[in-house]
N, C-alpha and C positions, 0 to 999 in steps of 0.2 A: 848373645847369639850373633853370629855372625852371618852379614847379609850379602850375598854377592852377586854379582850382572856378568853374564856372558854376553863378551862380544865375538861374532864370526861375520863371515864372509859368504854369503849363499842366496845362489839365484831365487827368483820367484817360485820358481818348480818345487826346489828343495826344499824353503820354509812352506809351502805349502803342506807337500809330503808329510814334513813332520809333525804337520796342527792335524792331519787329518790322522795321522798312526794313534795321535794323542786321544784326541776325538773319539775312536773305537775303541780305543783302552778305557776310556771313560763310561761309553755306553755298556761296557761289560761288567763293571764295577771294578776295574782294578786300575790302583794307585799307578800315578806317571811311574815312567823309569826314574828321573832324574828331575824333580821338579825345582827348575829355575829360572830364574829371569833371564830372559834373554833379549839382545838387540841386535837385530841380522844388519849387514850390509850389501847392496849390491853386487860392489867390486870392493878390493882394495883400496882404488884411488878412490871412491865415495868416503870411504872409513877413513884415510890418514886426510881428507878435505874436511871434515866436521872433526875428528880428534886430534885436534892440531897439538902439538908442543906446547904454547901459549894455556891452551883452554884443560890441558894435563895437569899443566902448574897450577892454573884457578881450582880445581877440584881437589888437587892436592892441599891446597892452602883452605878452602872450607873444609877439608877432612880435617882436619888437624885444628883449627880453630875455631868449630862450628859456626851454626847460625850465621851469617853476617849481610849486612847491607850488599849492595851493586856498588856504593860507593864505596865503604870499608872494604869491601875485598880490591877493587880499584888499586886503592891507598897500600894497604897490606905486599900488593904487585908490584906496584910501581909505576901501575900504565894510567894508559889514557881510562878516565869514566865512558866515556864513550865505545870505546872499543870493547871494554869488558861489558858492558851493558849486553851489547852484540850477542859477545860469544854468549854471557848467560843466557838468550833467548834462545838459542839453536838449542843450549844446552837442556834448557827444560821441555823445548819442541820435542827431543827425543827420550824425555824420562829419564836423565843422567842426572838433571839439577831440580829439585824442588822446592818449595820454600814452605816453611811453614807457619803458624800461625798469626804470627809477628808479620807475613811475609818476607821472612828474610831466606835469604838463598843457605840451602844443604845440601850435603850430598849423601842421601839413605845410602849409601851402599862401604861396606868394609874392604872388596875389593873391587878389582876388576880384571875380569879373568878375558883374555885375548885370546882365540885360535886360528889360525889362519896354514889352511895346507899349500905345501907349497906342487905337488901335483894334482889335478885330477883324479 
């Protein structure tokens, strides 16, 4: 089965709105619309400042070659331990990066799905 994370772009108002349309739909007994993970962002510039190019590449390299250390994924990059350490930490701050039992860093998800409108 394939597991997937919505990321958008939506004020405080709006993810609000939508825990609460959810919320009533619950209290009625009826299934979400669309039940999925989701991670809002503020703005745009919030979103491309935490998903940086750099921290796409780390995700993509534990997708692909599960489990692995801070340091093995490091090695695997190219980069600094240091640095990736970093990024992994933001990464798991927002539920993108977990580890598991091992404590080694994964990434649950199959994809990631981005929307971002470009008016109001």
């Amino acid at each position: 089965m394939k597991k997937n994370i919505r990321i958008e772009v939506k004020d405080e108002k709006e993810s609000a709105q939508e825990f609460v349309k959810a919320w009533h739909q619950a209290e009625k007994g009826l299934a979400a619309e669309q039940p999925a993970e989701r991670l809002y962002f503020k703005d745009l510039k919030t979103l491309l400042t935490v998903m940086t190019p750099r921290r796409m590449a780390a995700l993509k390299t534990l997708h692909e070659h599960g489990p692995l250390s801070v340091r093995a994924l490091a090695k695997e990059l190219g980069r600094d331990y240091k640095n990736v350490h970093k990024d992994m930490q933001e990464m798991e701050k927002i539920g993108i990066v977990v580890r598991d039992e091992q404590g080694l860093l994964l990434v649950p998800w199959s994809s990631i799905v981005a929307e971002l409108e470009l008016a109001a």
